[in-house]
One Martini backbone bead per residue (centre of mass of N, CA, C, O) as a GRO file, in nm:
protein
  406
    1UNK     BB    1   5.971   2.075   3.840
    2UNK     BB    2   5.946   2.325   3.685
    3UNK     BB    3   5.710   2.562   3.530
    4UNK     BB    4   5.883   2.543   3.246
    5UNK     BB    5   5.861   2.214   3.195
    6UNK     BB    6   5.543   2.194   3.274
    7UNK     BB    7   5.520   2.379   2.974
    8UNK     BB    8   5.604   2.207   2.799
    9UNK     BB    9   5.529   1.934   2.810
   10UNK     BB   10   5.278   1.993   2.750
   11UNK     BB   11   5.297   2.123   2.459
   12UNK     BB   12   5.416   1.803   2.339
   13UNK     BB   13   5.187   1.676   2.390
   14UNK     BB   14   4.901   1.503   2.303
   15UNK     BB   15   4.608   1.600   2.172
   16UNK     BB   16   4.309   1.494   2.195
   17UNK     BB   17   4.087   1.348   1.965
   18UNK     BB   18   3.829   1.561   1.771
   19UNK     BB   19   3.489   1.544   1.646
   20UNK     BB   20   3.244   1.722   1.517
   21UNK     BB   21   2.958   1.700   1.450
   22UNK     BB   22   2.978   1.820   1.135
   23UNK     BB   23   3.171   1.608   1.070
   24UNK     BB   24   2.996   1.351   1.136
   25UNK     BB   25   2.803   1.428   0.909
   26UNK     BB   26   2.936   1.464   0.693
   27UNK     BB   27   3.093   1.180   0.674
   28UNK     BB   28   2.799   1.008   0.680
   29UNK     BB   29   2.724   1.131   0.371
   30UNK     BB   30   2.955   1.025   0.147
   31UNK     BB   31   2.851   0.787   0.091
   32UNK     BB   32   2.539   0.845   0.040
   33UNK     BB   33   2.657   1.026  -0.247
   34UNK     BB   34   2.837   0.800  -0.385
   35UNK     BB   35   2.568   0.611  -0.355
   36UNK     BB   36   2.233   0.704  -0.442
   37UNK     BB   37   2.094   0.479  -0.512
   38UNK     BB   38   2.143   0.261  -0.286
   39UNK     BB   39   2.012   0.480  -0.061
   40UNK     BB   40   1.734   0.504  -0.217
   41UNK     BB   41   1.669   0.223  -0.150
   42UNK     BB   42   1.740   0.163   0.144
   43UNK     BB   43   1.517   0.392   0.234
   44UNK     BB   44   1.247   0.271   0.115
   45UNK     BB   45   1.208   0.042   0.297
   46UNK     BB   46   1.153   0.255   0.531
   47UNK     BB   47   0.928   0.409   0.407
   48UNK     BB   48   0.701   0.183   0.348
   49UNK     BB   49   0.657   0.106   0.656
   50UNK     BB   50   0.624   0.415   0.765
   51UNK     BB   51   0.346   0.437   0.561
   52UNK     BB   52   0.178   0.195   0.624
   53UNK     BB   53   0.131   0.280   0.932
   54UNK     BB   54   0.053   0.521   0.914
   55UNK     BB   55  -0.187   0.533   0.708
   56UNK     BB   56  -0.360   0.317   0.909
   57UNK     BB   57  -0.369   0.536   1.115
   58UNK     BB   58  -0.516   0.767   0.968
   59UNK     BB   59  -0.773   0.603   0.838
   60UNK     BB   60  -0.848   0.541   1.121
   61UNK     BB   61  -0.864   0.861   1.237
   62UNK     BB   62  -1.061   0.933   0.973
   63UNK     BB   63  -1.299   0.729   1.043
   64UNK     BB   64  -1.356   0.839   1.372
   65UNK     BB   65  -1.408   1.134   1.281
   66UNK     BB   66  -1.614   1.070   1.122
   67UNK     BB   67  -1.807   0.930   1.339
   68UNK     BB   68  -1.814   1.127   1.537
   69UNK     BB   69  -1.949   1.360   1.350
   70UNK     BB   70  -2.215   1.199   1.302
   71UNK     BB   71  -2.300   1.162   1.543
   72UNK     BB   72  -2.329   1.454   1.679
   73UNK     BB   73  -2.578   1.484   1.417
   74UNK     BB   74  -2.753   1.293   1.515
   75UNK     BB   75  -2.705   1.105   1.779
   76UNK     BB   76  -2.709   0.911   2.082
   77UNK     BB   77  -3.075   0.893   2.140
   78UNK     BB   78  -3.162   0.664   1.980
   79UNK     BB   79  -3.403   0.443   2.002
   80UNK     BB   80  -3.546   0.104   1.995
   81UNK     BB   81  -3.862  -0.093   1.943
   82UNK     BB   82  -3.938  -0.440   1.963
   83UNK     BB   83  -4.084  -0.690   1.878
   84UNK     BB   84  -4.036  -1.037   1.975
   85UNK     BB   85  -4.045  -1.334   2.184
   86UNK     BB   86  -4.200  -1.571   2.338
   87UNK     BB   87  -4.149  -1.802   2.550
   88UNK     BB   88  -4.264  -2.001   2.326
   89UNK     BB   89  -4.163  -1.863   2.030
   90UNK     BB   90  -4.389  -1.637   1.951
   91UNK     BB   91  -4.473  -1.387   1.787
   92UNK     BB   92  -4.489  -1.049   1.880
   93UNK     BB   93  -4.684  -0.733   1.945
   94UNK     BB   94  -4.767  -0.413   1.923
   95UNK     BB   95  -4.933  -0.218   2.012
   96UNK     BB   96  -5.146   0.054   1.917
   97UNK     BB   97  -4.994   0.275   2.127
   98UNK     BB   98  -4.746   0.300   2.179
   99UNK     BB   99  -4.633   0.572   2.131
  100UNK     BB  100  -4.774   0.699   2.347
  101UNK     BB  101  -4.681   0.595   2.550
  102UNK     BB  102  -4.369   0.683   2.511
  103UNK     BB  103  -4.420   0.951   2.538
  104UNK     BB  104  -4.505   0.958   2.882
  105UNK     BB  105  -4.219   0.940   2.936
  106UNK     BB  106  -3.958   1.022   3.094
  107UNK     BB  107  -3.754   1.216   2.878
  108UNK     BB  108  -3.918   1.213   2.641
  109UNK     BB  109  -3.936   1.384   2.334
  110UNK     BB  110  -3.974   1.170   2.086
  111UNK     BB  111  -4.220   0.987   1.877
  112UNK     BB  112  -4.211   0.687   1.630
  113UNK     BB  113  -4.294   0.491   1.362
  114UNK     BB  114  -4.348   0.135   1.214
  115UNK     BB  115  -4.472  -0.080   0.951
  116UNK     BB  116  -4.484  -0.414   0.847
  117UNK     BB  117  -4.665  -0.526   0.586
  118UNK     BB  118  -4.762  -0.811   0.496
  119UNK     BB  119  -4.783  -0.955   0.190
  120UNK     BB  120  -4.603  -0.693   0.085
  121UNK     BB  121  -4.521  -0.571  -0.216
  122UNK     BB  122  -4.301  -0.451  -0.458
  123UNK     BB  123  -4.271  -0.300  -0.797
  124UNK     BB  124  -4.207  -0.161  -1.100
  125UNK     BB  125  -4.417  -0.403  -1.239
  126UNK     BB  126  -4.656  -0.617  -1.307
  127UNK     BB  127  -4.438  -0.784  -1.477
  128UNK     BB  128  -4.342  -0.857  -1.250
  129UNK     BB  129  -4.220  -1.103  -1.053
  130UNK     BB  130  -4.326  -1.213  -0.734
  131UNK     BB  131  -4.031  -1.305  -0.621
  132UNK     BB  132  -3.883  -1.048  -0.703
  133UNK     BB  133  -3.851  -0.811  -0.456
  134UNK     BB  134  -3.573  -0.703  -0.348
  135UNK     BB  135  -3.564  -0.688  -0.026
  136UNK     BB  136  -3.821  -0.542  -0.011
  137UNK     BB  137  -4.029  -0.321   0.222
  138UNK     BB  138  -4.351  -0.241   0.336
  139UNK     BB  139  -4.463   0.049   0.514
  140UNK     BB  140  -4.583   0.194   0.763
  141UNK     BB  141  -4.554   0.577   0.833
  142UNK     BB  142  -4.525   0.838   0.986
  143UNK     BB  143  -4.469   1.158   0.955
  144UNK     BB  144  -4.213   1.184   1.188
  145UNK     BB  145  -4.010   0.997   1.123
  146UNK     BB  146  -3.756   1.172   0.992
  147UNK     BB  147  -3.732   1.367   1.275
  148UNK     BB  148  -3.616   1.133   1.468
  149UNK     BB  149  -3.433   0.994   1.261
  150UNK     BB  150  -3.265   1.195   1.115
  151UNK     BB  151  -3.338   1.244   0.785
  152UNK     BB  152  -3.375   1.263   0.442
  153UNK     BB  153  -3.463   1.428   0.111
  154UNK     BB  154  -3.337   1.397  -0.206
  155UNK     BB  155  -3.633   1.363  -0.329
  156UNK     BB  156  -3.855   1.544  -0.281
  157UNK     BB  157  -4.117   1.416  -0.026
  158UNK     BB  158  -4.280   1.377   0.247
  159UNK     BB  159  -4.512   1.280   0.413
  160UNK     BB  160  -4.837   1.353   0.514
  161UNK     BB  161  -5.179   1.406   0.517
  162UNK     BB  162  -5.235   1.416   0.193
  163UNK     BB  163  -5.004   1.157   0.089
  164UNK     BB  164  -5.102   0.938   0.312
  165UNK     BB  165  -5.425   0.878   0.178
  166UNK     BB  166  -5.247   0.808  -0.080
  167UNK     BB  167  -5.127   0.649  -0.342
  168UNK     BB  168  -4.817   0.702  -0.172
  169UNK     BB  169  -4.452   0.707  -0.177
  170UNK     BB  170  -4.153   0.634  -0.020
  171UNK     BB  171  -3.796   0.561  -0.087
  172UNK     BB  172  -3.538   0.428  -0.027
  173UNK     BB  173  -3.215   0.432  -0.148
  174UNK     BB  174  -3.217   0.158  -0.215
  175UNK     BB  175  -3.518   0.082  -0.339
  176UNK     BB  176  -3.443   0.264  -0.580
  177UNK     BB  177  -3.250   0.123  -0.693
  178UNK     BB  178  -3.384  -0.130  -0.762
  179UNK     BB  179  -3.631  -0.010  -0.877
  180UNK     BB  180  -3.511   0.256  -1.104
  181UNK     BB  181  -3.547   0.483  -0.918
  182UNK     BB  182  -3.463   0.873  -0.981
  183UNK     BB  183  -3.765   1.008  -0.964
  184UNK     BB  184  -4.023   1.166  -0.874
  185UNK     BB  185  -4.344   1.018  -1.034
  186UNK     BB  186  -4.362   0.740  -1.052
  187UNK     BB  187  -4.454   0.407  -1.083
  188UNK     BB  188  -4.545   0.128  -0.850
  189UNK     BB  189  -4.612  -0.228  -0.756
  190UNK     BB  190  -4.824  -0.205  -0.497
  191UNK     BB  191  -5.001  -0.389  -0.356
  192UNK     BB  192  -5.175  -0.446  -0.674
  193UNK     BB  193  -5.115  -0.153  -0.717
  194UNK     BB  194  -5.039   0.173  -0.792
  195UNK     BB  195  -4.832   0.427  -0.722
  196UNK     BB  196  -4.654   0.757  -0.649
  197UNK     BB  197  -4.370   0.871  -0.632
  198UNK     BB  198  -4.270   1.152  -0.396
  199UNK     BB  199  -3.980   1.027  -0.248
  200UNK     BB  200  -3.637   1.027  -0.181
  201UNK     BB  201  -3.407   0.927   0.010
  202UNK     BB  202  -3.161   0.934   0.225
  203UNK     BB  203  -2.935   0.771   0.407
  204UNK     BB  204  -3.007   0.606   0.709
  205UNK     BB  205  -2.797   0.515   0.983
  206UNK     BB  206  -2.974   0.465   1.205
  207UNK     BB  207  -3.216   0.341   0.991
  208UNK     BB  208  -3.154   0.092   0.771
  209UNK     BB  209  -3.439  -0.019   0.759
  210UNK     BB  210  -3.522   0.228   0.540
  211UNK     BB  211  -3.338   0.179   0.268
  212UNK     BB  212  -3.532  -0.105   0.220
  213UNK     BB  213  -3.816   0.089   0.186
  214UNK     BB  214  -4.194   0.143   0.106
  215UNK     BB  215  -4.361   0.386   0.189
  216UNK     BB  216  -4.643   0.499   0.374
  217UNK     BB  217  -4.912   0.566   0.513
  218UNK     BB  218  -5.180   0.512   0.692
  219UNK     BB  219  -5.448   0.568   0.608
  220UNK     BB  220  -5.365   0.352   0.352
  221UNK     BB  221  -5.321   0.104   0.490
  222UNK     BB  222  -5.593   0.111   0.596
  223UNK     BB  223  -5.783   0.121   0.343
  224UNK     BB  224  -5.599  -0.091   0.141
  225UNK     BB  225  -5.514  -0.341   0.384
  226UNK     BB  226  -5.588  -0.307   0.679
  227UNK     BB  227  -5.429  -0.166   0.889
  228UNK     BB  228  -5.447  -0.200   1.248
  229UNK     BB  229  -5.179  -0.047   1.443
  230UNK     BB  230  -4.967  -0.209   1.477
  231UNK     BB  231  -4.604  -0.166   1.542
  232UNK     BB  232  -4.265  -0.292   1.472
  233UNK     BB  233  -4.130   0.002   1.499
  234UNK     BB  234  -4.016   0.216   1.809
  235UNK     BB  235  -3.892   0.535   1.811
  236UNK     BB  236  -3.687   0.774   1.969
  237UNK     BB  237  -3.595   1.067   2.179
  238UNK     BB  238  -3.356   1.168   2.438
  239UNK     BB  239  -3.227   1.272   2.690
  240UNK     BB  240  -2.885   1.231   2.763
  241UNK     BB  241  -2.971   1.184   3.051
  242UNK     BB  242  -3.235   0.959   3.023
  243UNK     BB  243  -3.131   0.679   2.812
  244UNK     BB  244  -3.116   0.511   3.018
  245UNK     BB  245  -3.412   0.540   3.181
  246UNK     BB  246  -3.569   0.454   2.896
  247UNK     BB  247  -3.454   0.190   2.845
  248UNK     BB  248  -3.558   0.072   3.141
  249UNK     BB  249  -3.857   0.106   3.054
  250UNK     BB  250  -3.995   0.056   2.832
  251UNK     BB  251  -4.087  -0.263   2.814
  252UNK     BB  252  -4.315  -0.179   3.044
  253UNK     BB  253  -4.453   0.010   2.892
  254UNK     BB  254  -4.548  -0.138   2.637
  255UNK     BB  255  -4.518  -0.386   2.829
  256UNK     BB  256  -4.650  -0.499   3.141
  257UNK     BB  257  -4.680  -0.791   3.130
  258UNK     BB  258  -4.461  -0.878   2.913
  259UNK     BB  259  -4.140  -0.703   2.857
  260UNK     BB  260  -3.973  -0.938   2.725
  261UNK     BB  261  -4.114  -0.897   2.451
  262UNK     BB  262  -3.910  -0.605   2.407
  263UNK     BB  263  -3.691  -0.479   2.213
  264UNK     BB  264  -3.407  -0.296   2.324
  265UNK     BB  265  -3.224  -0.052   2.132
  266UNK     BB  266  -2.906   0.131   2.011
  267UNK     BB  267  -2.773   0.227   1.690
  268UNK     BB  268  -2.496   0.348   1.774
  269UNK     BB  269  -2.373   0.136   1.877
  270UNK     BB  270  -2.345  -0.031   1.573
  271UNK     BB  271  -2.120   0.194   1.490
  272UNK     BB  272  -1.947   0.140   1.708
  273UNK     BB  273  -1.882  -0.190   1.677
  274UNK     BB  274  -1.764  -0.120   1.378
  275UNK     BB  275  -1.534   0.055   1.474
  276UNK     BB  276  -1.391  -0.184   1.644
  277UNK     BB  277  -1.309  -0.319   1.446
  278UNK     BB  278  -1.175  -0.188   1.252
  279UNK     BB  279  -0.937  -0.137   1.527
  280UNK     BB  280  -0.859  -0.416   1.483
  281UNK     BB  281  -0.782  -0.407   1.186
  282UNK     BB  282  -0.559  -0.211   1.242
  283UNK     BB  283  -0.395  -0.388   1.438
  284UNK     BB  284  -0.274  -0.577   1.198
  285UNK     BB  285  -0.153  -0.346   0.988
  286UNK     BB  286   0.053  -0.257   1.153
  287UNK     BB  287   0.193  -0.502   1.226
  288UNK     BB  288   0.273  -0.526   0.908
  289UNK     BB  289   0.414  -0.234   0.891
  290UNK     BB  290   0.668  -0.386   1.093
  291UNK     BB  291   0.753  -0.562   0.926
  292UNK     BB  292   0.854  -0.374   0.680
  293UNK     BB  293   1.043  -0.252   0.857
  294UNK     BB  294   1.211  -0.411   0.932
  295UNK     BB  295   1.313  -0.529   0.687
  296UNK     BB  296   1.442  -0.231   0.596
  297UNK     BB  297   1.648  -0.240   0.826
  298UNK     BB  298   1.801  -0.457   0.727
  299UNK     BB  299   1.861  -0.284   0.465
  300UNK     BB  300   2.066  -0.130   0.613
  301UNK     BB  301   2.259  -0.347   0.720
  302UNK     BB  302   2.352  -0.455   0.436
  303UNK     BB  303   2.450  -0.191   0.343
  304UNK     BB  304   2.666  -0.126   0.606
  305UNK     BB  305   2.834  -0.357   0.538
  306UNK     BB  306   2.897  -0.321   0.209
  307UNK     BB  307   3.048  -0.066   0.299
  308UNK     BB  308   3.300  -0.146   0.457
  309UNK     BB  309   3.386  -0.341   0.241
  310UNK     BB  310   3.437  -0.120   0.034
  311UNK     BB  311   3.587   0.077   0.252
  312UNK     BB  312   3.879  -0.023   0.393
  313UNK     BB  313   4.094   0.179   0.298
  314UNK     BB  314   3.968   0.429   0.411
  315UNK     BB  315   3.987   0.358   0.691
  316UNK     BB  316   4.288   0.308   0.697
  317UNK     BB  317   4.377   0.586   0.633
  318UNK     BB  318   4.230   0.722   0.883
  319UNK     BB  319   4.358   0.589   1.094
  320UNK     BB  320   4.682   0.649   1.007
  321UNK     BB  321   4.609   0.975   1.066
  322UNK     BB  322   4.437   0.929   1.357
  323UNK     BB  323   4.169   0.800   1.367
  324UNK     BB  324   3.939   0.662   1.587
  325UNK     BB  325   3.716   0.425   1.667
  326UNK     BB  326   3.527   0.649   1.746
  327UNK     BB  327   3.498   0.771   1.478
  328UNK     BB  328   3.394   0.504   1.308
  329UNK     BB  329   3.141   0.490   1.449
  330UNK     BB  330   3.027   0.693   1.373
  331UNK     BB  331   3.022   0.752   1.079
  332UNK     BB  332   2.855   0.496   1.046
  333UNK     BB  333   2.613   0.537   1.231
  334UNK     BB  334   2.545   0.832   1.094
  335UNK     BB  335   2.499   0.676   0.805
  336UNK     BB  336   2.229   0.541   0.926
  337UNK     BB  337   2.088   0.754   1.046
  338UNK     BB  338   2.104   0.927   0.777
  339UNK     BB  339   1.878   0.672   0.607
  340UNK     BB  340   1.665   0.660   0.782
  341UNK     BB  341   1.547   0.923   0.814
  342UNK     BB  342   1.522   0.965   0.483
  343UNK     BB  343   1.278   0.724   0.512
  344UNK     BB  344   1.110   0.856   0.746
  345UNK     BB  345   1.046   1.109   0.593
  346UNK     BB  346   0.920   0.975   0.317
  347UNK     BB  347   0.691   0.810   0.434
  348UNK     BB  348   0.542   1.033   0.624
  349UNK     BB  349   0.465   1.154   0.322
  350UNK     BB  350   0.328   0.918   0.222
  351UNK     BB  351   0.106   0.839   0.427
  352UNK     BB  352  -0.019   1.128   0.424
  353UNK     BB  353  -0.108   1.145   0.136
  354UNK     BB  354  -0.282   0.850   0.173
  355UNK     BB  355  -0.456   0.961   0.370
  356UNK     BB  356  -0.583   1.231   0.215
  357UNK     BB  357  -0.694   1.095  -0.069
  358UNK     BB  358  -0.872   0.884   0.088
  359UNK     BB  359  -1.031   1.102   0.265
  360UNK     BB  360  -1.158   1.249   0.052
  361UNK     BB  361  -1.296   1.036  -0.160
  362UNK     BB  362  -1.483   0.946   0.129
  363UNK     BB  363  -1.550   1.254   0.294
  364UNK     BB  364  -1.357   1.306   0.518
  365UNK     BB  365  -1.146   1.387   0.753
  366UNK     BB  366  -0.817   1.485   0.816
  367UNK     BB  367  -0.631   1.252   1.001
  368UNK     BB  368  -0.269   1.295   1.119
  369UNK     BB  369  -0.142   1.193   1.411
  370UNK     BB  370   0.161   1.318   1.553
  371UNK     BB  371   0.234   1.117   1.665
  372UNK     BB  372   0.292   0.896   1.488
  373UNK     BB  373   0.499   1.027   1.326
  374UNK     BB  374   0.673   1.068   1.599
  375UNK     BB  375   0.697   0.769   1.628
  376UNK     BB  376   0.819   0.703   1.305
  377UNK     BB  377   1.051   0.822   1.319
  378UNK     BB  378   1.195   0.735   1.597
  379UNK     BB  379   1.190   0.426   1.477
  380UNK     BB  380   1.380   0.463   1.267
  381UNK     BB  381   1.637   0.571   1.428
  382UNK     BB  382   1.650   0.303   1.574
  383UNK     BB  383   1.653   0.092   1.342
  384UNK     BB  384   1.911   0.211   1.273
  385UNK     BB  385   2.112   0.214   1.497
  386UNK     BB  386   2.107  -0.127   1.497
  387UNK     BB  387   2.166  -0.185   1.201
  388UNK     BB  388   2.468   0.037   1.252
  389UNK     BB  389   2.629  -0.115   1.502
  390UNK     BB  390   2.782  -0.358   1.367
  391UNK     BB  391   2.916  -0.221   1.121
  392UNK     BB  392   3.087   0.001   1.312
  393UNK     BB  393   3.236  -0.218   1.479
  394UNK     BB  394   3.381  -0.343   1.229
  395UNK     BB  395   3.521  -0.066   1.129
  396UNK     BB  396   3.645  -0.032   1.433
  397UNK     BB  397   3.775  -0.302   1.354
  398UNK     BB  398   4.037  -0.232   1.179
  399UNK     BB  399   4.283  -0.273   1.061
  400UNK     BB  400   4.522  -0.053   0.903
  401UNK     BB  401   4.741  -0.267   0.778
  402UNK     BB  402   4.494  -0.432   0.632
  403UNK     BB  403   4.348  -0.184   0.474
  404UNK     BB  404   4.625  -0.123   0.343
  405UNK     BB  405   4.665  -0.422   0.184
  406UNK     BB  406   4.389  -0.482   0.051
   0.00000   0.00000   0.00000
C-alpha cells in the first residue's frame, strides 16, 4: 500500500469519540437544571447529615477549646487534701497545722484551707424552716483562699483581716441564689444570729464545692462556734514540675502517722474527665450524622434511578447519535456527583452555622475543624459516587433502539 492510500485510508477511519470534562458537567447539570426541586430536595438529606456530623464534630472541637482556655487560665496545678476515712472506717480530721505543714513541702508556691463548720446552717431570715437548709454549707475560710484557689468577686469584697473578725459573710454563686441575695449588704441568718453578706462570688470552676458555701472568717468562726482550727479541705498551688512529687508526699506530710487518711484530688483532673465523657457521647451523634448522611445518600440514588427512567428517549437519542455507554455513565454519575457535592457544600455550611451560634451563645470560642469540613465534604461524594454508579450503569446499557420505540 503506497503512503498515499495510507493517507487516505487514515483520513476515512472514524476518530474515536470524546467529551471534555467541560460537557460532561454540563451534561450532569441538564437533568438537575430540569427539575430544581426534586433536585434541591434530594440533596437537602446529603446536608441534613453533613450538618449534623460537622455540627457535632463543631461545639465538640468548641466546647474543648473552651476547656483549654480554661484550664490555662486556671492553672492545672492545683491539688486539695481532705480527711478521709479511718481503717476503722471512722471519720479522720486534719491537724490544725495542716496548712503551715503543706507550705514546707517542696514545690508548694501557696496554700489555703476551709473548714465546714458542723450543725452551722444558713437561712435567709430566722423564720425559715430549719429543716430547708437548701444545701448550703457554712465554712470558716482563710483570707487567701481565692487567690490559691483562683476565684473572683462578682460583687462586693473578699474577707479580710477586718471583716473576717465580724460576723460578715461571703456567699457563693449558688449559696447567694438560693437565698435571694443579690448584691451585698444584706443580713441572713446564720448559725442563730445575723450575718451581713460583704460579697458574692463568682462560680469557682476548681472548687465547686464553694458555690454552694456561706463563708465566714476564721476569727469569727472561733469566738462565735467555737471552730478549733481543723480544716476539712486543704488547696495548694505547686510549681507545673512538681505537681506529682507535691501529690505523693502531701498524705505523710499532713498525717504522718497515717497517710491513708487523707485524700489528694487534683480538680482539673473531673473537669478532663468531664470533657471525655463528653467526647464520648460525640461519637455516638457523629455516628448518628452517617446514618443520616447514609439515608440522604440513599436518597440521591433513588432520584438517579427514576432520572434515567424518566430520560429513556434523551438516552436513546444520544446513543443514536453516536454517544457511547462511557459517555452516558459518565453523563449520569457526574450528575449525582454534582447532586451530592452541592448537598455536601449547603451542609458544610449550615453545620458552620450551628457550630457558630452555639458557640457565641455560650461564650466559647469557634472552633470549626477544617479537616472535618473537608473530609465531609468528600465524604459526600464518595457517596454520590456510589449511589449514583449502578443508575448510570444502568441508564448506558440501555438500548438505543429500546429507548427510542419506548
Amino acid at each position: 500500500m503506497t503512503a498515499a492510500t495510507e493517507a487516505a485510508a487514515g483520513r476515512l477511519r472514524p476518530s474515536r469519540s470524546t467529551v471534555r470534562p467541560a460537557d460532561v458537567l454540563r451534561l450532569g447539570t441538564t437533568g438537575l437544571r430540569a427539575r430544581p426541586v426534586r433536585a434541591v430536595l434530594s440533596a437537602l438529606g446529603i446536608a441534613i447529615g453533613i450538618a449534623a456530623m460537622l455540627a457535632v464534630v463543631g461545639i465538640s472541637a468548641s466546647s474543648q477549646a473552651r476547656l483549654n482556655a480554661q484550664l490555662a487560665s486556671l492553672g492545672t496545678n492545683l491539688l486539695t487534701a481532705q480527711a478521709g476515712t479511718s481503717i476503722f472506717g471512722e471519720n479522720t480530721k486534719l491537724p490544725p497545722d495542716t496548712v503551715g505543714k503543706v507550705r514546707m513541702v517542696g514545690g508548694v508556691e501557696s496554700a489555703s484551707s476551709i473548714a465546714t463548720l458542723s450543725g452551722v446552717n444558713v437561712f435567709r431570715s430566722e423564720l425559715i424552716d430549719p429543716a430547708a437548709t437548701g444545701g448550703i454549707q457554712v465554712a470558716a475560710a482563710d483570707t487567701d483562699l481565692l487567690r490559691v484557689v483562683g476565684g473572683t468577686v462578682r460583687s462586693g469584697g473578699w474577707l479580710n483581716a477586718a471583716t473576717g473578725a465580724f460576723p460578715s459573710v461571703v456567699l457563693g454563686a449558688t449559696a447567694a441564689q438560693r437565698l435571694g441575695v443579690v448584691a451585698p449588704g444584706a443580713q441572713v441568718w446564720l448559725g442563730g444570729r445575723y450575718f451581713t453578706v460583704v460579697g458574692i462570688l463568682d462560680p469557682v470552676p476548681l472548687a465547686p464545692e464553694l458555690d454552694t458555701s456561706a463563708l465566714i472568717g476564721i476569727p469569727a468562726a472561733t469566738s462565735v462556734f467555737g471552730f478549733a482550727g481543723n480544716p476539712t479541705t486543704v488547696y495548694e498551688r505547686s510549681t507545673d514540675e512538681s505537681i506529682d512529687s507535691v501529690r505523693r508526699l502531701l498524705p505523710g506530710t499532713v498525717s504522718p502517722q497515717s497517710p491513708g487518711d487523707v485524700t489528694v484530688s487534683r480538680p482539673s483532673d473531673a473537669l478532663a474527665a468531664k470533657n471525655a465523657a463528653d467526647q464520648a457521647f460525640t461519637g455516638l451523634l457523629v455516628g448518628l450524622g452517617s446514618i443520616a448522611l447514609l439515608v440522604g445518600g440513599i436518597g440521591v440514588a433513588n432520584t438517579m434511578i427514576i432520572s434515567v427512567i424518566e430520560r429513556r428517549r434523551e438516552i436513546g437519542l444520544r446513543r443514536a447519535l453516536g454517544a457511547t455507554r462511557g459517555h452516558i455513565r459518565a453523563q449520569f454519575l457526574a450528575e449525582a456527583l454534582v447532586l451530592s457535592a452541592f448537598g455536601g457544600v449547603l451542609g458544610a455550611l449550615l453545620g458552620s452555622g450551628v457550630t457558630a451560634l452555639i458557640a457565641v451563645l455560650n461564650g466559647w470560642p469557634v472552633a470549626i475543624p477544617p479537616a472535618a469540613v473537608g473530609i465531609g465534604i468528600v465524604a459526600t461524594l464518595v457517596i454520590g459516587a456510589a449511589a449514583g454508579l449502578y443508575p448510570a450503569m444502568r441508564a448506558s446499557a440501555t438500548p438505543p433502539t429500546s429507548a427510542l420505540s419506548s
